[in-house]
DOKE-953922 format. One record per residue (C-alpha): x, y, z; residue number from 1. Coordinates in nm, 4 decimals. Layout:
! residues N
       xx       yy       zz resi
        X        Y        Z  NUM
...
END
This chain:
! residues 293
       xx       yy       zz resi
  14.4543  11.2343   4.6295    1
  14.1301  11.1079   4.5537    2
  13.9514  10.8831   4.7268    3
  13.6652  10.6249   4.5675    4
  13.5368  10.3912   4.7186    5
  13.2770  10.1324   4.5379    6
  13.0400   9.8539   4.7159    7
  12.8607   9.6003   4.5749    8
  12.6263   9.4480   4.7312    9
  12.4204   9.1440   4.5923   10
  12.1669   8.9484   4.8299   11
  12.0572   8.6378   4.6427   12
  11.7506   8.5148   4.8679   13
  11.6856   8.1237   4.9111   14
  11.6341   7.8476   4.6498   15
  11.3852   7.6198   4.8301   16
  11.2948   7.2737   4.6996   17
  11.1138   7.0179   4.8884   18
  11.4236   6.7725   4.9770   19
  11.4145   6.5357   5.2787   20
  11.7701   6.6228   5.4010   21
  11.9612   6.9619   5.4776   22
  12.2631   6.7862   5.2658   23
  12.0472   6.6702   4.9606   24
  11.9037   6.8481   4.7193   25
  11.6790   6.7076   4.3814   26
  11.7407   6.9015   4.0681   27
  11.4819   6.7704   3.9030   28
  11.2315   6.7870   4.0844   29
  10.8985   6.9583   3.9269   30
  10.7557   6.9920   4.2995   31
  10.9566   7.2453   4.4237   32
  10.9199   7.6028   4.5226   33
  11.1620   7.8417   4.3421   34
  11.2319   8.1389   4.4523   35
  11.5146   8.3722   4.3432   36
  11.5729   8.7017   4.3989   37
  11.8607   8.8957   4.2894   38
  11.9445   9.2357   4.3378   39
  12.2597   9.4433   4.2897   40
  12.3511   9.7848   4.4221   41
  12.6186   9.9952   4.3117   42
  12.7157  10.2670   4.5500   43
  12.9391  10.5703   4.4788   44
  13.0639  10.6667   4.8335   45
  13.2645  10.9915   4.7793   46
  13.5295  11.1829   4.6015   47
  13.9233  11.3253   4.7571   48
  13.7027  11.6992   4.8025   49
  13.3841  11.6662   4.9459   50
  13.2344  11.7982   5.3195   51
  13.1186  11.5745   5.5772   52
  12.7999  11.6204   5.4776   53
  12.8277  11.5050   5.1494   54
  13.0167  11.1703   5.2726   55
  12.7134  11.1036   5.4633   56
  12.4359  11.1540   5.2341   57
  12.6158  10.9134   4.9772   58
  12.6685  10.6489   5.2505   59
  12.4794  10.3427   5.1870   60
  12.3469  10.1132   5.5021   61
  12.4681   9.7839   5.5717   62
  12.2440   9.5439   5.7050   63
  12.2298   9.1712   5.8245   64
  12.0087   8.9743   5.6472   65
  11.8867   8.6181   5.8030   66
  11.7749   8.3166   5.5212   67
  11.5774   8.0680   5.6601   68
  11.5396   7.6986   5.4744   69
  11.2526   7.4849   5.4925   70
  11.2926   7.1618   5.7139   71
  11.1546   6.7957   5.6577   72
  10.8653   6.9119   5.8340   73
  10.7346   7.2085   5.7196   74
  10.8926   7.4211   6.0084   75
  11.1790   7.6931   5.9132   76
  11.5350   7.7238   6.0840   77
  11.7512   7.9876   6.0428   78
  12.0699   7.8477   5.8334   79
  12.2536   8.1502   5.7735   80
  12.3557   8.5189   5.8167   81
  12.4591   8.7555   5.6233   82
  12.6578   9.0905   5.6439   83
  12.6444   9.3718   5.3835   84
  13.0020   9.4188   5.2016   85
  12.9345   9.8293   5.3405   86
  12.9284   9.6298   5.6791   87
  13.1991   9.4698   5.6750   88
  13.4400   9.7507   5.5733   89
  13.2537  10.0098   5.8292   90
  13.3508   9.7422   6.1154   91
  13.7427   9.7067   5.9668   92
  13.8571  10.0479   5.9151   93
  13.9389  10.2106   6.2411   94
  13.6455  10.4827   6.3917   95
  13.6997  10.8347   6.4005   96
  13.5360  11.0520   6.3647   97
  13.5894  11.3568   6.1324   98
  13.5040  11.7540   6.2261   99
  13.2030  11.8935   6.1430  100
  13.0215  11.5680   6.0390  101
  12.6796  11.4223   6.1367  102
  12.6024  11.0841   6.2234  103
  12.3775  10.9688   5.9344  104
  12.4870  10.6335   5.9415  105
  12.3713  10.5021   6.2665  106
  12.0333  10.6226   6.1064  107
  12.0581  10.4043   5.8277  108
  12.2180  10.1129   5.9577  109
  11.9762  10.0657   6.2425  110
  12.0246   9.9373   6.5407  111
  12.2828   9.6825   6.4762  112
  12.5321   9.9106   6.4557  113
  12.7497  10.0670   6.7306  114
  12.6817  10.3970   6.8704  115
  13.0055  10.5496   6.7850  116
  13.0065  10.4506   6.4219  117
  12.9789  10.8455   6.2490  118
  13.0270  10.8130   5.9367  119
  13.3175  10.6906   5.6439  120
  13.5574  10.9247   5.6339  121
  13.8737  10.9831   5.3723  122
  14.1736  10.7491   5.4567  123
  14.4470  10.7755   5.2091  124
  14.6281  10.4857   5.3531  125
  14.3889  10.2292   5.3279  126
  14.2154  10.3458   5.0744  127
  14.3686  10.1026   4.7817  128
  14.3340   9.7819   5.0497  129
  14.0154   9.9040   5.0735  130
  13.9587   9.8929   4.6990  131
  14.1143   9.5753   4.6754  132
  13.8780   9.4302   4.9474  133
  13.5761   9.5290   4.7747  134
  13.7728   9.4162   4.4376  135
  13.7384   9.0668   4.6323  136
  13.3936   9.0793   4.7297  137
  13.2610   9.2125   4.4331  138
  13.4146   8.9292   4.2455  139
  13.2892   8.6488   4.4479  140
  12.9508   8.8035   4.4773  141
  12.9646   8.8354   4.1079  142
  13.0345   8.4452   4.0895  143
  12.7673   8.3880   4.3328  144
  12.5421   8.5529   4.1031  145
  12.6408   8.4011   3.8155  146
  12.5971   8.0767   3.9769  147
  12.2375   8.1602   4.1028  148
  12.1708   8.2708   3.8044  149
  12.2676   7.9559   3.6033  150
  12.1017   7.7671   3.8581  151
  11.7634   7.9593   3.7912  152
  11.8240   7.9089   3.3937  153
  11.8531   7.5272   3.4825  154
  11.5217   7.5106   3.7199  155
  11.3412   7.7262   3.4404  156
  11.4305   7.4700   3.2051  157
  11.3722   7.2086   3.4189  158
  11.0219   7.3747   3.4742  159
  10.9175   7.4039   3.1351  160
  11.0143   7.0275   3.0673  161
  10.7571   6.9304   3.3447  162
  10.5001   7.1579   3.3056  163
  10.5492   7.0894   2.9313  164
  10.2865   6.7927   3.0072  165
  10.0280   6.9939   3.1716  166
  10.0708   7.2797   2.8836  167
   9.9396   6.9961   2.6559  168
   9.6890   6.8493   2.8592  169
   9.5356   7.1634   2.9439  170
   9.5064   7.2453   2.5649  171
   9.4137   6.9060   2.5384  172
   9.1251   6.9546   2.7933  173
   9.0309   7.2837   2.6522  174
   8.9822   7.1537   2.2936  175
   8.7585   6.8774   2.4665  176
   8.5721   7.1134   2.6309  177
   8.5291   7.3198   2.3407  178
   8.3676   7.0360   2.1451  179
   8.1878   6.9566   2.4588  180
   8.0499   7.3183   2.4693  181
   7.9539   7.3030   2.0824  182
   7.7971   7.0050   2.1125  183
   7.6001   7.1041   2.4399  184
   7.5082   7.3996   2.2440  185
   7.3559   7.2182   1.9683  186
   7.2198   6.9722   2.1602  187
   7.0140   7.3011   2.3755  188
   6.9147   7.4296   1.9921  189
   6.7731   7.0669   1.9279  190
   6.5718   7.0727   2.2717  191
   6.4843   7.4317   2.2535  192
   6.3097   7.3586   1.8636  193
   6.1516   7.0243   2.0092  194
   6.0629   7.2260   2.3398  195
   5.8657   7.4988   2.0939  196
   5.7204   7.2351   1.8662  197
   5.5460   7.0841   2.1941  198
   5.4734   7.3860   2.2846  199
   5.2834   7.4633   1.9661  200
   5.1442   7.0886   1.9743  201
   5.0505   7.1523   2.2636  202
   4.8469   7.4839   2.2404  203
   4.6410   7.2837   1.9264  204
   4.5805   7.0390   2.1656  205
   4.4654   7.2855   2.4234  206
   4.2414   7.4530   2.1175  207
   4.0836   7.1127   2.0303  208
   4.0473   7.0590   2.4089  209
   3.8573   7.3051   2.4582  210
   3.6052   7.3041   2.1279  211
   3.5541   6.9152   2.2407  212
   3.4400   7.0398   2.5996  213
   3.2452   7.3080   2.4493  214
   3.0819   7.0325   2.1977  215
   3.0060   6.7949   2.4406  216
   2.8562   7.0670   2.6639  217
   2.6199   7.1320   2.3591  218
   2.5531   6.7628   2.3405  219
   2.5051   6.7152   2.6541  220
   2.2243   6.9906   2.7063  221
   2.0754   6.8454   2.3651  222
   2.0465   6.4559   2.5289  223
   1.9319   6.6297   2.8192  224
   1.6477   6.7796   2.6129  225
   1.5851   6.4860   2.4290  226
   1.6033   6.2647   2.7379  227
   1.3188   6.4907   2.9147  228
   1.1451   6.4410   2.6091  229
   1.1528   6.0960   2.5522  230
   1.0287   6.0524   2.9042  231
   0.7298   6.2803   2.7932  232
   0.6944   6.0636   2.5019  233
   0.6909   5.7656   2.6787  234
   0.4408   5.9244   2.9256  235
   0.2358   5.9597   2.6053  236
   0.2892   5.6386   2.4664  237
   0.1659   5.4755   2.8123  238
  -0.1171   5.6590   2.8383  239
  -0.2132   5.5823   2.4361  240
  -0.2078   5.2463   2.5276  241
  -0.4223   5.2731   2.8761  242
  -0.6580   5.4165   2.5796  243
  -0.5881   5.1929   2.3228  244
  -0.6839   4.9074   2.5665  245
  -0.9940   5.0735   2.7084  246
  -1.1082   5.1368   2.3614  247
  -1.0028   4.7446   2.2469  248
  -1.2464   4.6567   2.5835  249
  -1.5352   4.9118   2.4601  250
  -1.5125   4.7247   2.0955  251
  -1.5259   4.3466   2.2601  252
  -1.7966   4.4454   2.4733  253
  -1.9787   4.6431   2.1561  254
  -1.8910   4.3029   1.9394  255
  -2.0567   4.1259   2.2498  256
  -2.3518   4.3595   2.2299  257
  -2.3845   4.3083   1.8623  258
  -2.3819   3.9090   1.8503  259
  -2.6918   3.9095   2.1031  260
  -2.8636   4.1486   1.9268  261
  -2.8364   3.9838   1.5718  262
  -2.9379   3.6367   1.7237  263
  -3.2178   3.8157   1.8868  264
  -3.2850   3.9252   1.5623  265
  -3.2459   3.6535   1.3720  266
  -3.4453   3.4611   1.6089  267
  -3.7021   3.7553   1.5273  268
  -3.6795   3.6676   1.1640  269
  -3.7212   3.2924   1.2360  270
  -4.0288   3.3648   1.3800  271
  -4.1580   3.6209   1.1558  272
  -4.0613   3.3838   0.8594  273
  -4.2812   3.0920   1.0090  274
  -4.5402   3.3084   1.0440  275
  -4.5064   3.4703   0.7484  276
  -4.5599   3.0992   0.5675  277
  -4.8413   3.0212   0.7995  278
  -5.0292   3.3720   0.6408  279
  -4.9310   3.2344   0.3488  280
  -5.0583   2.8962   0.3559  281
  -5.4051   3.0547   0.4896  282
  -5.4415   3.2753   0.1998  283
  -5.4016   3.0322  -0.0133  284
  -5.6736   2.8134   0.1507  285
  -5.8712   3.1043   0.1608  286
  -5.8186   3.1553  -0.2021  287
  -5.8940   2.8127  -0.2473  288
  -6.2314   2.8185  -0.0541  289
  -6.3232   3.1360  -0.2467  290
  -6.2712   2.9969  -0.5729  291
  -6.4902   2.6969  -0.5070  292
  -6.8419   2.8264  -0.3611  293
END
């Protein structure tokens, strides 16, 4: 008679939400962490005709696996502990060990498991208990699941809901910031045009800046010349008038010269006209004394 023997084993890892009691728990919370984890493995442990050998390699490991919960305070605890359905029916069935096979199990379970624990080996008898066992387990694992599962559909709804908000302000925020970067971007065009036009203004300012200097440079060497020539003109014009005066003293004193000398002369005529009229007056007498011997 064949014997098959079929283990399920499901670990379903924590659900942690931040709750303030070990007793209550907040399903709609949006804070909380969730964190499921589900896995199922189907092992095929041997058929009526196989070696020792076989048996072994085909031998899954149990293991213990420890879940720790979250307290009020942010330190962990462990809550609970958990034996492998492979575990469980190594530790029931009685130990013997069968002829010519290896102890691969020990290997796999680790170190949790006792020394003398060889290997699963074909029992008949209890095979259908056996069956009926796992049966058991696999059904309430199953329900476990099914339950952990439902419970993640209901948190991922519950998740969506609440981040539902965020979703919408986020898009929200993103179309503001999208008009916020067009608009910065045309406002940078605007500056970078009136930027360059000052730039341009500015190099024709810069031109005319420097054609002014270069003008007034040229003007200013042109006063300069005309300064240093006005002062020679003025020098000129000084000394034209020391002249002018010397030559307006020379003409008063000539004038001077020429009134004394015409009175002198006229005084010389005076005298030369009396005399003249004396001469006159004695030729006539003379005349006179001739005419009558």
């Amino acid at each position: 008679m064949d014997c098959v023997l079929v283990i399920f084993r499901c670990d379903l890892v924590k659900i942690g939400s931040g709750h303030t009691s070990g007793d209550e728990q907040d399903t709609n919370t949006t804070s909380s962490s969730i964190e499921i984890i589900s896995r199922c493995d189907l092992v095929k442990i041997g058929s009526g005709h196989t070696s020792g050998d076989e048996q072994d390699t085909n031998t899954t490991s149990s293991s213990i696996e420890i879940i720790s919960s979250p307290n009020g305070d942010g330190s962990s605890s462990t809550t609970a502990s958990r034996q492998s359905p492979a575990k469980l029916l190594t530790s029931s069935r009685p130990r013997r060990a069968a002829p010519g096979s290896r102890p691969h199990i020990p290997e796999l379970m680790g170190d949790s498991a006792p020394p003398d624990v060889r290997g699963h080996e074909r029992v008949p008898s209890e095979s259908w208990s056996e069956d009926t066992e796992a049966d058991k387990l696999h059904k309430s694992n199953k329900q476990t699941l099914e339950e952990a599962q439902h419970r993640n559909e209901e948190l991922s709804e519950s998740m969506i809901s609440a981040t539902k908000p965020l979703a919408q302000q986020i898009e929200s925020l993103s179309s503001s910031h999208a008009l916020a970067s067009e608009a910065w971007e045309e406002q940078e065009r605007r500056l970078n045009q009136t930027i360059n036009e000052l730039q341009s203004r500015l190099s024709s300012v810069k031109d005319i800046e420097r054609h002014s200097k270069e003008q007034t440079i040229s003007m200013s060497s042109k006063i300069s010349a005309l300064e240093s020539k006005l002062e020679s003109e003025h020098r000129d014009v000084i000394r034209l008038r020391e002249q002018l005066q010397t030559l307006n003293e020379d003409i008063e004193k000539l004038n001077s010269e020429k009134e004394s000398i015409l009175r002198v002369k006229e005084a010389q005529i005076t005298s030369l006209t009396h005399e003249a009229a004396e001469c006159r007056r004695c030729c006539i007498g003379l005349e006179q004394q001739l005419s009558h011997p």
